[in-house]
N, C-alpha and C positions, 0 to 999 in steps of 0.2 A: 235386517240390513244395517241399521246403527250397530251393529255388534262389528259386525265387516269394517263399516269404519272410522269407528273409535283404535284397532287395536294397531291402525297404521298410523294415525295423529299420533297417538301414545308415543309409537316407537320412534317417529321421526328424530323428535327434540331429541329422544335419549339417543338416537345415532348421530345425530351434528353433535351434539355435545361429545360424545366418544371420539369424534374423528379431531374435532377442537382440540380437546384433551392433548389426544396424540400426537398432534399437530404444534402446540403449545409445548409439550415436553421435549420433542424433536428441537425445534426452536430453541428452547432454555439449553439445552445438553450441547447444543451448537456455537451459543455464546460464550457460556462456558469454556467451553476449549477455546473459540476465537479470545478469549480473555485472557491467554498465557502469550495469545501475539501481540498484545497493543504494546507491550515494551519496546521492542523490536520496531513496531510499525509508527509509533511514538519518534526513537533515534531516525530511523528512516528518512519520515516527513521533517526533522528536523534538520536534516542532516539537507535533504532538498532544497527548503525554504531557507537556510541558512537564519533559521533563527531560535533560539531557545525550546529545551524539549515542554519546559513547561509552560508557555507561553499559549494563549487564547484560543491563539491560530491553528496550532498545532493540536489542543484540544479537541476543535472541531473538526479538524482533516482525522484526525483518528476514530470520533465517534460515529462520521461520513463511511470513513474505511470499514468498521465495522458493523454499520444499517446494512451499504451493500455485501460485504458478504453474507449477511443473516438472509438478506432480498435476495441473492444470486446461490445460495445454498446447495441447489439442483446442479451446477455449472463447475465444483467442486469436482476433481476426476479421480485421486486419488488421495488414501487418507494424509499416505506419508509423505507428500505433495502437497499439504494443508499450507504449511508454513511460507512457501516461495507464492503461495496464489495469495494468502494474502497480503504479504508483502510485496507484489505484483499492483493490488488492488490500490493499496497504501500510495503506489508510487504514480499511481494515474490520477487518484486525486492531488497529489502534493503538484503536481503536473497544473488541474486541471484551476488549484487554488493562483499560481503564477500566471498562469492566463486569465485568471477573473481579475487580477492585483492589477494586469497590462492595460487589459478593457476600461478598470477603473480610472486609472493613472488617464488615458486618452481622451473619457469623458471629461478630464478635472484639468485639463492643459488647456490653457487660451488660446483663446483664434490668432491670427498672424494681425499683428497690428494691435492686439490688447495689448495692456498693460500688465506686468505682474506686482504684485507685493510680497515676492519671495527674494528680496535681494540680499538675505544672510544666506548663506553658503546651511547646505543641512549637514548637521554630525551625521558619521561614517563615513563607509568608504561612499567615494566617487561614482555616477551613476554609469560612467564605464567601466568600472571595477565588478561593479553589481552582475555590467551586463556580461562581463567576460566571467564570472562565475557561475552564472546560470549557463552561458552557453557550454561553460564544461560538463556543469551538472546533466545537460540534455546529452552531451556526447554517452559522459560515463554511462548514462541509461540505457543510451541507443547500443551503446557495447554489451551492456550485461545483457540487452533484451535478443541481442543474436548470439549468444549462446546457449547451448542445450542445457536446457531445464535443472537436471539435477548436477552438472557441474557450478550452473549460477548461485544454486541454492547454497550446494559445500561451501562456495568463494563466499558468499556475503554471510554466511553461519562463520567462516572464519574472521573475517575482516571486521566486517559490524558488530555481532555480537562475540567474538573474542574465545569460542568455543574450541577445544582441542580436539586436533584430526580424530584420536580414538574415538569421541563423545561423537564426532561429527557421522565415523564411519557405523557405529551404534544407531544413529539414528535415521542413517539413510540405510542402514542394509547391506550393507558396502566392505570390504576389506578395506584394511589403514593405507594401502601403496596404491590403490584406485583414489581415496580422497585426494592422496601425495598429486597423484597425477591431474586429476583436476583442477586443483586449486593451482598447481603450478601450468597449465594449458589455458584457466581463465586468468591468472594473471598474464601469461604470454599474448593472450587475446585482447586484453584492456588495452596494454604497451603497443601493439599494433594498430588498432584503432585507432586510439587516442593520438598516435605522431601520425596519420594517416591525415588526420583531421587538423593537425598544424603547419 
C-alpha cells in the first residue's frame, strides 16, 4: 500500500513544477514580446497625460500597462492584433491615471469658506487650458475607439509611431492601397468627430 502511495506524492511536485515551468516560460516569452510595445505605450501615455515620456508618471502607467497585459494574456485575440490591444490597454490606464489625478486634486481643495495659501498663480498653462486639452485628448480617444480595429492600428502605426505604409502593410498582412485607404477613412473619421464635438 505505501508503494501505491509514494509514487503519486512523488509525481505530484514533479507535475506542478512542469506545469509552473511552462507556465513561467509562457509568461517570460509574453513579456518579452510585450517589451517591443512599451516604446509606443510609453509615447502613448505620454502623449495622454501630456507630460514627459520619461517622467515617473509615465513610468508607472507603462509598468501598470504591462502587469495587465501579462494578467489579461488569455483575452489577447489575435497575434497580429498584439500591438493595438496593448496600446488599447496603455490608453485605459493613462485614462484611468487622469481620473485618479481629479479624485486627488478634489480631495486636496478646501471647503467653501477655507482659506487657501495658494495665492501665486502656478507655472504652465491655465487650469482651463488643461481642461480643454484633456477634453480633446478624451474626444481624439472616443474617435479612435469607434473605429474598426485594424484601420485604428494602421492610423496610429502611422501617426504616432512614424511607420511607412509599405512596413505598415507588411505588418498587418494587408496590400499598400488598403493601408492608403485606411489611414485616409481614419483620418476622415477623426475630422468628423472631432468638428462634431465643437
Amino acid at each position: 500500500m505505501s508503494t501505491f502511495r509514494s509514487s503519486p506524492d512523488v509525481a505530484l511536485p514533479a507535475a506542478a513544477s512542469a506545469v509552473a515551468s511552462t507556465s513561467n516560460e509562457a509568461a517570460f516569452a509574453l513579456r518579452a514580446e510585450l517589451a517591443a510595445f512599451e516604446a509606443p505605450a510609453r509615447r502613448a501615455i505620454a502623449c495622454i497625460l501630456h507630460i514627459p515620456e520619461r517622467s515617473p508618471d509615465v513610468d508607472d502607467c507603462v509598468q501598470e500597462t504591462l502587469r495587465r497585459a501579462v494578467e489579461h494574456r488569455t483575452e489577447a485575440r489575435e497575434p497580429h492584433a498584439l500591438r493595438g490591444w496593448v496600446l488599447g490597454i496603455a490608453r485605459h490606464v493613462a485614462l484611468d491615471e487622469i481620473r485618479a489625478r481629479k479624485r486627488s486634486r478634489a480631495r486636496n481643495e478646501p471647503l467653501d469658506g477655507e482659506e487657501t495659501r495658494h495665492d501665486v498663480p502656478a507655472a504652465g498653462p491655465s487650469p482651463e487650458t488643461q481642461v480643454a486639452k484633456r477634453r480633446e485628448l478624451l474626444q481624439v480617444s472616443m474617435a479612435l475607439a469607434g473605429m474598426p480595429e485594424r484601420q485604428r492600428e494602421a492610423l496610429l502605426l502611422f501617426h504616432v509611431e512614424g511607420v511607412e505604409y509599405a512596413e505598415i502593410g507588411r505588418r498587418l498582412g494587408v496590400p499598400l492601397g488598403t493601408v492608403a485607404t485606411w489611414i485616409a477613412r481614419g483620418r476622415a473619421h477623426l475630422v468628423e468627430k472631432l468638428s462634431e464635438d465643437r
